[in-house]
N, C-alpha and C positions, 0 to 999 in steps of 0.2 A: 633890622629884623634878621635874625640869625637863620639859615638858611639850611633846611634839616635834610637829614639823611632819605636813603628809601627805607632804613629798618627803622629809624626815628617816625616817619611817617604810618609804618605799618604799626608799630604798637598802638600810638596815640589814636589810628583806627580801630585796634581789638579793645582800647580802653574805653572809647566811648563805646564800641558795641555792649559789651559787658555794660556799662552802668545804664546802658537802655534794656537789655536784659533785666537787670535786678527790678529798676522800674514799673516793668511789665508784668513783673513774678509779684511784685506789692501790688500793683491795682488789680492782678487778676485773684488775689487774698484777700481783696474787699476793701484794701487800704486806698483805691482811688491815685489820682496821676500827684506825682510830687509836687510840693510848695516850697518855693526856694525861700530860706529863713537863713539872716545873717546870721554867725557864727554868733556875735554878740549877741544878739538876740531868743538864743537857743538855750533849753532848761539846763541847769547846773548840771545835770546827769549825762547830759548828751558832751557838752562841753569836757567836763572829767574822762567820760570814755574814750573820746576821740583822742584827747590829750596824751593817757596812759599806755593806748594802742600805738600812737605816734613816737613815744617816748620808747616802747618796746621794740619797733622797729628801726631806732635810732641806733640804740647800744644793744641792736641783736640781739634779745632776750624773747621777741616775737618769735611763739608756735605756729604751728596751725596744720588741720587735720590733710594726711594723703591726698585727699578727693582732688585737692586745689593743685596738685600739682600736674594735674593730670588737664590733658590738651592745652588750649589757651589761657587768656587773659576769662576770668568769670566774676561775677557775684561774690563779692566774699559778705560774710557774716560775723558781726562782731557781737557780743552778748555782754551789757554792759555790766554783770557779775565775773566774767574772766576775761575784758579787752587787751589781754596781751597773747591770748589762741584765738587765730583766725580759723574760721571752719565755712563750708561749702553749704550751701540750701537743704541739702538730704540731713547734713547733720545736726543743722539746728531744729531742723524738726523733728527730730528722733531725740535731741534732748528735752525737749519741751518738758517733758513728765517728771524730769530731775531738775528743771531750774530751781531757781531760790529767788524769793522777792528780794528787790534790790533797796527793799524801805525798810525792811525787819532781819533779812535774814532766814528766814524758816520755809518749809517749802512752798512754792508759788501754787503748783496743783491746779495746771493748765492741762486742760488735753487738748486747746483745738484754740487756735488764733479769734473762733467766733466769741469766746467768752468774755472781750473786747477788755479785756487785761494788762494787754500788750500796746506798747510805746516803741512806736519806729520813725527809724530819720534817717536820710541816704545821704554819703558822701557820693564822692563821683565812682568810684566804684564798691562803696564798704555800705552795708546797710547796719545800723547800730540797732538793737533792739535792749528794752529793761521789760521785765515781766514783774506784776504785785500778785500778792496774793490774796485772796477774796477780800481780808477784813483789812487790810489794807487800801486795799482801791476803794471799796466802799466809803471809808474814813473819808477819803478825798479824792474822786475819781479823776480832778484834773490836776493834781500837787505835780507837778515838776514836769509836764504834759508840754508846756510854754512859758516861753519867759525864767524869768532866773530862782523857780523854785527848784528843791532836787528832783 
């Protein structure tokens, strides 16, 4: 067992803190405590976003808004229509109104996490969200929710 630093130690304390934050910030949105769901297991949507987000932070092409640069280790927010911009809690909730459903294309026309739209799943610190849009979700309210639909 490799034998860590104190600053090896200190992050891997801010990075759990941070993904008990996000945690806390989903069940107090009405999302309830996380369900740990294997990678294989996880809907084609979740899989692809994490993948391209992964792949943008490989070969550097990963954005991501101010907010995060600011203090610690936080919540980042990944939005599985642009997973290659990382953005901060404020910001994705100030985009809600301009998403796009991630089934169609067109716009999602969400104002408020209540209108039960939205599909979230947490890495250890990334919280990945897809939003539908009305006639969309209705079509299939659980299409790619679980398991390996999109």
């Amino acid at each position: 067992m490799k034998h860590k630093t104190p600053r090896e130690i200190a992050v891997d304390d801010q990075l759990r803190a941070a993904g008990a934050e996000g945690a806390q910030w989903l069940a107090a949105a009405g999302w309830g405590p996380p369900v740990k769901v294997p990678l294989q297991h996880a809907a084609k949507w979740q899989q692809e976003t994490r993948a391209r987000m992964l792949a943008a932070q490989q070969d550097e092409s990963c954005t991501w808004c101010d907010h995060l640069l600011d203090g610690g280790p936080q919540p980042v927010v990944v939005h599985a229509e642009h997973p290659t911009h990382l953005i901060c809690r404020a910001c994705s909730i100030n985009a809600r109104p301009r998403r796009t459903c991630l089934d169609c294309g067109k716009p999602a026309d969400s104002k408020s996490a209540l209108d039960g739209r939205e599909d979230v799943f947490m890495g250890a610190v990334a919280i990945y969200t897809r939003l539908r849009c009305v006639a969309c979700f209705r079509g299939d309210p659980l299409r790619g929710t679980f398991g390996s639909g999109l």
